[in-house]
Steps between C-alpha positions, in 0.01 A plus 500: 500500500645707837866528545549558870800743623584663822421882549618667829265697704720663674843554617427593885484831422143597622577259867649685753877451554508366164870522458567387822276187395732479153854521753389226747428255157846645340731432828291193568562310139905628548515265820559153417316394824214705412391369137167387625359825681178499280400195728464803764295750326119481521241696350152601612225354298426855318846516397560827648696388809837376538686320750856408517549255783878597613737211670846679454683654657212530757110378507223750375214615218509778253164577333469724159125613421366620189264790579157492290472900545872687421439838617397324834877381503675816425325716776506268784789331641453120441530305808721171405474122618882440602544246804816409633587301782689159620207275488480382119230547307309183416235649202228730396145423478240718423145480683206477307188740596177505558449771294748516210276773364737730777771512268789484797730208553585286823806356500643258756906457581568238666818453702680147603357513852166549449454869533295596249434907333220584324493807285265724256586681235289838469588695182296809644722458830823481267587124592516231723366530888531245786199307613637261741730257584417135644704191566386185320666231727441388832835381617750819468771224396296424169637623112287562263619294171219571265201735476187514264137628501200277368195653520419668788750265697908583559689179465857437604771269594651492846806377619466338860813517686687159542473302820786418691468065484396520091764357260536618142213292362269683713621849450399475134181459651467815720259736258148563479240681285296717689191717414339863620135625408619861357242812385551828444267771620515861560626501836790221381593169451342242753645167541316182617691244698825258413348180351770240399382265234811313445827434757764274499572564106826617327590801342217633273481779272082641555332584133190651456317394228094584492362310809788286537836489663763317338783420735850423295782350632845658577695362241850579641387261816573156428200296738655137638115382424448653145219691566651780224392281256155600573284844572202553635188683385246639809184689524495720773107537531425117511876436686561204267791381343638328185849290423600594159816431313674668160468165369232498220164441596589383873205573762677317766283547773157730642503533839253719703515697792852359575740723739781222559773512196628179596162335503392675173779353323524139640322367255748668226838340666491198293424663191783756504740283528372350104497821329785750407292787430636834312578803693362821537679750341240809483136558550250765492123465599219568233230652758228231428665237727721363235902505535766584213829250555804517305668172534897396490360256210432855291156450481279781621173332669188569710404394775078469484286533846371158432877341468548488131830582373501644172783539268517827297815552386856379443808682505831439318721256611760672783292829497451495872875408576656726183247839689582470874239506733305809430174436369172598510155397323135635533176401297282778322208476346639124335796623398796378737815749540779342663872687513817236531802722527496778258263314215092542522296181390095608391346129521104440423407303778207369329712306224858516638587758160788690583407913367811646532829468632671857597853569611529760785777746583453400867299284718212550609200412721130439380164634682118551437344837548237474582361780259633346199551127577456392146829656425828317666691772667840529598784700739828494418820718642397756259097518465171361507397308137200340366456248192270637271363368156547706189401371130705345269450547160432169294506456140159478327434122322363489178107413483625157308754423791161386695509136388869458543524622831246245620705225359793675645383439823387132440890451388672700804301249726612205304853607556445579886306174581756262267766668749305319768406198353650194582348325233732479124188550322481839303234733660273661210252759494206274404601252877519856635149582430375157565690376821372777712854609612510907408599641832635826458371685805541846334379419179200290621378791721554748240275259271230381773459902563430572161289186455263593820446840357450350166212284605340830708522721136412207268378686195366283137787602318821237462809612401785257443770665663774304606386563903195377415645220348740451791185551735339228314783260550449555871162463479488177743799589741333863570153339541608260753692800668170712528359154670704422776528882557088453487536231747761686749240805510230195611715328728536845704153595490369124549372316811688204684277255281515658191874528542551120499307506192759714324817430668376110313434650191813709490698217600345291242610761247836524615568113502326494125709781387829368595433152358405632178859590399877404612580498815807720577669448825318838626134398393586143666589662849200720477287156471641329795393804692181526350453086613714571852226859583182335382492111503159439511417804168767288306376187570140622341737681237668176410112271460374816277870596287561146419061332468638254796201242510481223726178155394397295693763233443760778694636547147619861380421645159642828393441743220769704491703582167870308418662843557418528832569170580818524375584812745372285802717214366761728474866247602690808563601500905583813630499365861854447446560820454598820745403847490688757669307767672737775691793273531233198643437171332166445424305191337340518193138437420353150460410395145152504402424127491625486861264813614218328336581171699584701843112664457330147399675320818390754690129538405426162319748211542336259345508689155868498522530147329266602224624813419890345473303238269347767337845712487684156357254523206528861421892442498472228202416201727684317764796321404296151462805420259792602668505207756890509476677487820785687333406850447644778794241811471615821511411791720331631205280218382426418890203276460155632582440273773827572627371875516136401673714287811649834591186645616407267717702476844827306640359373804305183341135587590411492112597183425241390304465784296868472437427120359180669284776740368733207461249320263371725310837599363498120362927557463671127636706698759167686678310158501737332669518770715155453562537144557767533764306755713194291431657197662654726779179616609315137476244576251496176337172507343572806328912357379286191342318711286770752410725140414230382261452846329843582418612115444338506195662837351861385508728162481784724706274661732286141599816336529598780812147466662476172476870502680420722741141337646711156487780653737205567713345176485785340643510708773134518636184309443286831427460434123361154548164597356685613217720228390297399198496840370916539551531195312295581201802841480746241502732576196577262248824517532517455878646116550486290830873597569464847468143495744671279746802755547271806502355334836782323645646859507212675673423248766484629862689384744303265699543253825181288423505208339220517144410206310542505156062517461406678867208706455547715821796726511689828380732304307480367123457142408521231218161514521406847431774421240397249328250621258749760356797246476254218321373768253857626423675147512231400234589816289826378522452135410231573255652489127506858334235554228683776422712312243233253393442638147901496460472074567251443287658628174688290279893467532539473155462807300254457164708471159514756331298499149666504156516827349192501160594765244241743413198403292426116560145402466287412841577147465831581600385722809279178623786270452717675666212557816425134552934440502517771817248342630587100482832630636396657776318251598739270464732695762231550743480145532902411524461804778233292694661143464841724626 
């Protein structure tokens, strides 16, 4: 193990005016006004140049320089950078060269009108020389806000002057972002002509960062139309620009070749008035196009090229507010230093692990040299500092300590992961092992290194050591590791067709991996995105994870195990709940039954009512029994069918499919459902045969169809050909009363004058009647048999026979026979003359 401490370099002795240097940071710190005058200081990217911007009392630079060659210094009289003036000093850039082989340094100061100085720094000419001065703007009325170089291009914000007729809206709206083709040669610096790629935007602060330009908003400028809430990310070679925002993971919009602010962020209006995005509080660009933010939320993020937002870190609750303003954060070499007041946070960005946390005497302000830039580096009012790494001694475990520190480590993650559960089940060691959930980044990459270079230097011998035993437990997480890190390295080097093939077979893998175990709120997200990027791979994912087979008869078969069945069936629904994302509210994934649905409406529709039937008989069956009208279901045991109808969409065009759903779910509320659409859309043919399927199943549930298609016979005559088919459904205990009411209430209102047997019309008659009223009014008049067995016994019960003591002869027995049986006889007859 390291422990990392800071170790000054030097106290400004060896720069020239060094104690001048330590004076301006001593009466700078006394002044209240002045706390933040590290904001001001730049240094060169050798680290051998200083530059104090000066505001107060009046505008001007002082430069320090370390000389590489001290004897140089002492004989010849060092010529000093020290500008003064009236015209404020905007910021210092240095120019890169064409040959940085010279050794010299260009630096540019540029001034709030435009004017701009470039100077070179000879150490065999004792200091810094002149080359020439140039203005930037075109309009002598312009101010320069902001200034930075990408490549070989010098980037800054201008300030147009107002117009007399523009109101206050408008004036926010008066800056532009301009560009200059700069190169240094040995006669000078040559500048290429004013190109603006950007006007009518607000206030923007110009970062370089690789071959981008990342243009910030002014924080202390509150914009009528929101447009702080975003910042933009531009390319100065290909002139394109992208709409990003500190929310996470927001790629708002890509817009090429756009010069119009207005127009580039049309799109955008509605959208910013939705989100409530965090502000910026510092930043720092990482060279490779990336950006470091430091949000009012605490969390330190970056800001990818592509538009990712990635969170690294997370400070303590009221750090920012508790530290003031000054801050300051750089990345080196993974390692993230960032200063908050006078306390240094060492964060790996890689898993978020916070190093070390060191408490300063003063503040400070980070930079990369560029000869040591794995080191973070540091001024402060009295020196330059570095972090470096020195050993710390750890205590030597016993040889026998092997085996318990592998279960040690089995146990710590127990702890850590039953923090997280939400689940009251106990976490062990053995579901540990099992459930595929060890996810200690550091750990894991500690053990994947040493199981790569394990399988490199396999030798015959086998010790059982507790890593090896601990390597062995892994065996099947680090194997698929190596896989899909097999399969990255042949996605890169693959062709368009060949990529299809593994982007499906990674996909595949994915799906089948997160079925295999619980589903955590995290993993569930991740599938949703998985089915929301590739559709079509999941679909082909679902057929192959699940053995989804369709015969001929359009039936499905699957032969997939209970277990994973019983995650698709999960009834947990987390669509009602709300994630919060930077202060947003964000909906939660769909459930996995209702991502499987979403992908079979989309690809095969007509599966959908076999694979709910299918679904119903994984669950236990469909509730054939439960054909109580009684019951009020939960959000929790939300029927499956209930679950399938929310795929499909509001606006009525799958109807039928609906009534397929309806049906298969064989519950009495769906199926009258069914029926009602059924006789909404006309389809009588199909309503006849759902009435004699589902007639049979249920006394309750005939008893409402058969009431329902009878309300509809008295209204219309378009289940004529169907009337001896109703009939048969007629209930037993339906009675001519109760019929007669049922259709006196649902006759139409009419002006014609039926007959009671009329043949042609839109109106019900005694005639179509008839047949139903003769067959119930003989029901009615027809004596019960249902009793018959009850009038046919005797009314008078049999005597009873005289008690015979124990041990008579058979004589006795017979006697007593043939008396039970004259005298029943006897009172069967007295029954039937009765």
């Amino acid at each position: 193990m390291t422990l990392l401490a800071l170790e000054q370099v030097t106290d400004f002795a060896d720069f020239t005016r060094g104690k001048d240097l330590k004076e301006f940071f001593k009466q700078a710190y006394s002044n209240i006004s002045s706390q933040n005058c590290l904001s001001d200081v730049r240094l060169s990217p050798d680290g051998r140049h200083i530059h104090v911007i000066v505001r107060q009392p009046k505008s001007g630079l002082m430069t320090h320089d370390k000389y590489q060659r001290a004897p140089l210094m002492q004989c010849q009289k060092h010529v000093d950078l020290v500008l003064t003036g009236k015209v404020p000093i905007v910021d210092v850039i240095y120019i890169p060269q064409s040959k940085p082989e010279d050794g010299t340094s260009v630096l540019g100061v540029i001034f709030e009108n435009g004017r701009v100085e470039f100077w070179k720094f000879l150490e065999c000419r004792s200091g810094w020389h002149l080359l020439q001065t140039v203005d930037l703007c075109k309009s002598p009325r312009a101010k320069v806000i902001s200034v930075c170089m990408c490549q070989n291009f010098i980037i800054w914000c201008e300030e147009r002057p107002p117009s007399e007729n523009s109101n206050t809206v408008s004036s926010n709206f008066r800056f532009c972002i301009c560009k200059k083709n700069i190169e240094v040669n040995e006669g000078g610096v040559s500048l290429g002509n004013v190109k603006i790629a950007l006007h009518n935007n607000p206030q923007y602060t110009t970062i370089s960062s690789g071959d981008l330009v990342y243009l910030l908003p002014d924080m202390r400028e509150n914009s009528s139309m929101g447009v702080s809430k975003v910042f933009l990310a531009w390319s100065p070679e290909h002139d394109s620009f992208k709409v990003h925002s500190t929310c996470c993971c927001t790629l708002m919009k890509s817009s090429s070749k756009e010069s119009d602010f207005k127009r580039l962020v049309t799109d955008c209006i509605g959208l910013l008035s939705t989100i409530n995005p965090p502000d910026i509080c510092g930043f720092s660009p990482t060279g490779c196009g990336d950006l470091l933010l430091l949000l009012s939320t605490g969390w330190v993020s970056i800001m990818k090229r592509d538009g990712g937002l990635r969170n690294i870190y997370k400070l303590p609750d009221n750090c920012l507010s508790a530290s003031g303003s000054q801050n300051s954060l750089n990345i080196y070499n993974k390692i993230l230093a960032l200063t908050i007041g006078r306390t240094l946070f060492l964060i790996d960005t890689n898993c978020g692990l916070e190093l070390e946390r060191i408490s300063l005497k003063t503040e400070v302000l980070l930079f990369v040299n560029t000869l040591d830039s794995h080191s973070p580096q540091m001024l402060s009012e009295t020196g330059l500092f570095v972090v470096t790494q020195n050993p710390k001694p750890s205590p030597m475990l016993p040889e026998d300590s092997s085996a318990l520190l592998v279960q040690a480590v089995f146990e710590e993650a127990c702890k850590y992961y039953q923090q997280r559960s939400l689940s009251s089940t106990q976490l062990t060691v053995e579901k540990l092992k099992k459930g595929g959930m060890f996810q200690a980044p550091i750990s894991l990459a500690a053990i994947l290194r040493d199981y790569l270079s394990s399988q490199k230097n396999k030798t015959g011998e086998k010790h059982s050591t507790g890593q090896e035993r601990l390597m062995s437990s892994l065996e099947s997480e680090l194997r698929s590791l190596v896989l899909l890190e097999d399969i990255k390295t042949s996605m890169v080097k693959a062709s368009e067709k060949d990529l299809e093939n593994y982007s499906e077979s990674l996909v595949q893998q994915e799906i089948c991996r997160l079925l295999s175990g619980e589903l955590e709120r995290e993993n569930l997200q991740y599938l949703n995105g998985i089915f929301y990027l590739f559709p079509t791979y999941s679909w082909h994912a679902i057929q192959a994870v699940l053995h989804l087979r369709c015969n001929g008869e359009g039936l499905l078969s699957s032969k997939a195990a209970a277990d994973l069945w019983k995650i698709i069936l999960s009834p947990v629904q987390p669509t009602a709940n709300f994630a919060h994302c930077n202060g947003q509210q964000k909906h939660s994934a769909l459930p996995v039954f209702e991502l499987l649905c979403h992908s079979i409406f989309k690809f095969q529709p007509s599966w959908l009512p076999s694979f709910l039937e299918l679904a119903q008989q994984q669950s236990g069956g469909s509730s054939k029994s439960s054909w109580g009208y009684s019951m009020k279901e939960s959000s929790e045991s939300l029927p499956l069918y209930k679950r399938a109808l929310t795929v499909l969409p509001c606006n009525g065009t799958y109807q039928q499919l609906e009534v397929e759903l309806l049906l298969c779910s064989e519950r009495p509320k769906a199926i009258m459902q069914a029926v009602r659409i059924l006789i909404k859309q006309g389809q009588w043919v199909q309503l006849a045969q759902v009435a004699e399927r589902f007639c049979r199943q249920s006394p309750l549930l005939n008893k409402e169809i058969f009431c329902a298609l009878l309300c509809e016979v008295s209204q219309h005559r378009n289940l004529d050909p169907y009337l001896d088919l109703l009939w048969t459904l007629c209930p037993e205990d339906m009675t001519v009363t109760s019929i007669l009411n049922i259709v006196l209430k649902n006759l139409p209102d009419s002006t014609q004058n039926s007959g009671p047997f009329e043949t042609h019309g839109s109106q019900v008659t005694i005639g179509l009647l008839k047949p139903l009223l003769r067959k119930v009014l003989q029901r009615e008049t027809k004596p019960s048999q249902r009793y018959a067995d009850i009038l046919q016994s005797p009314t008078v019960p049999p005597l009873t026979p005289p008690r015979q003591p124990k041990g008579l002869f058979r004589d006795a027995e017979q006697k007593e026979t043939k008396q039970r049986t004259s005298s029943g006889s006897q009172a069967t007859c007295q029954a039937r003359l009765v």
